[in-house]
C-alpha positions as CSV (number, residue, x, y, z in Angstrom):
1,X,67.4,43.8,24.4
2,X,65.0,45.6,27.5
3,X,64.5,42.1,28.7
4,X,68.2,41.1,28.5
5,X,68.9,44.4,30.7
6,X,66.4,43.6,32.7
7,X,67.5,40.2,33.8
8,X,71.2,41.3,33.6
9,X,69.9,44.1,36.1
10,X,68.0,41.7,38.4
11,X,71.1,39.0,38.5
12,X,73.9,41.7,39.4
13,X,71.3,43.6,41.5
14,X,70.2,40.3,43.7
15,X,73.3,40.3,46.2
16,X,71.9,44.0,47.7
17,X,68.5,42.8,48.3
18,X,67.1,39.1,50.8
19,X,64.6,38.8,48.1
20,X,65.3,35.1,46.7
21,X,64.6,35.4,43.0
22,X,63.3,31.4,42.1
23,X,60.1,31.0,40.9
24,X,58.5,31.6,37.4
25,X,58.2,34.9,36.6
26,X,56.3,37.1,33.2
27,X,56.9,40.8,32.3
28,X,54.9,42.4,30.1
29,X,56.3,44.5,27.8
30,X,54.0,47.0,26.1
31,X,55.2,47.8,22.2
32,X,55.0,51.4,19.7
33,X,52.0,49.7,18.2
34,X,49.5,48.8,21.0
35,X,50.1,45.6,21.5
36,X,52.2,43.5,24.1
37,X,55.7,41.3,24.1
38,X,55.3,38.5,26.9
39,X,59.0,37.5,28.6
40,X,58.8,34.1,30.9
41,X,61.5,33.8,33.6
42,X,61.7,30.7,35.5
43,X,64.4,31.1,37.6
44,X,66.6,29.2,40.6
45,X,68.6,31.3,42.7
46,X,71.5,29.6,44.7
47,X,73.3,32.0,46.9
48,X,74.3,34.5,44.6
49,X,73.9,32.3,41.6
50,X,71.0,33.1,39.7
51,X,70.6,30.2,37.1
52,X,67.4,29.1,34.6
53,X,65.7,30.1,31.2
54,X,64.2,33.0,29.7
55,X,61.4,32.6,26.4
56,X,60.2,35.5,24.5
57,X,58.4,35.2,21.5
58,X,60.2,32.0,19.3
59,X,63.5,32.8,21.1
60,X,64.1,30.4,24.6
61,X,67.6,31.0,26.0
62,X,69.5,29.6,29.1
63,X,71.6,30.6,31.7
64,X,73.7,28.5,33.9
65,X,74.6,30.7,36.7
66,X,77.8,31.2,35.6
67,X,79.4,35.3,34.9
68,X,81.5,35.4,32.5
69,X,83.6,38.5,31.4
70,X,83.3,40.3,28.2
71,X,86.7,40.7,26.1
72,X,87.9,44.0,25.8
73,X,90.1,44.9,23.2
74,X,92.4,47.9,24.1
């Protein structure tokens, strides 16, 4: 879930800063027990359009760039 945040964060976030987010990026995330959780960005960023994958652990997910908006129920 931090790692989710955390590119959700860097993706809405990259339109403030000139940085250009592409390359292949780890995070290390340190756990309770001593011991680390890798996360592997490789990224592509396009204008505002921040598309690529993410892997952590057994999981590997994609993104294509595209926002897309949450249902709400009312």
């Amino acid at each position: 879930m931090k790692t989710l945040f955390a590119f959700l964060l860097m993706t809405l976030a990259s339109p403030c800063f000139a940085a250009d987010l592409t390359g292949n990026w780890a995070v290390k995330d340190s756990l309770p027990d001593g011991t680390f959780r890798t996360t592997y960005f490789d990224l592509k960023q396009e204008g505002e359009r921040v598309s690529g994958t993410i892997r952590v652990t057994q999981f590997y997910y994609k993104n294509d760039g595209r926002r897309e908006r949450a249902a709400r129920e009312i």
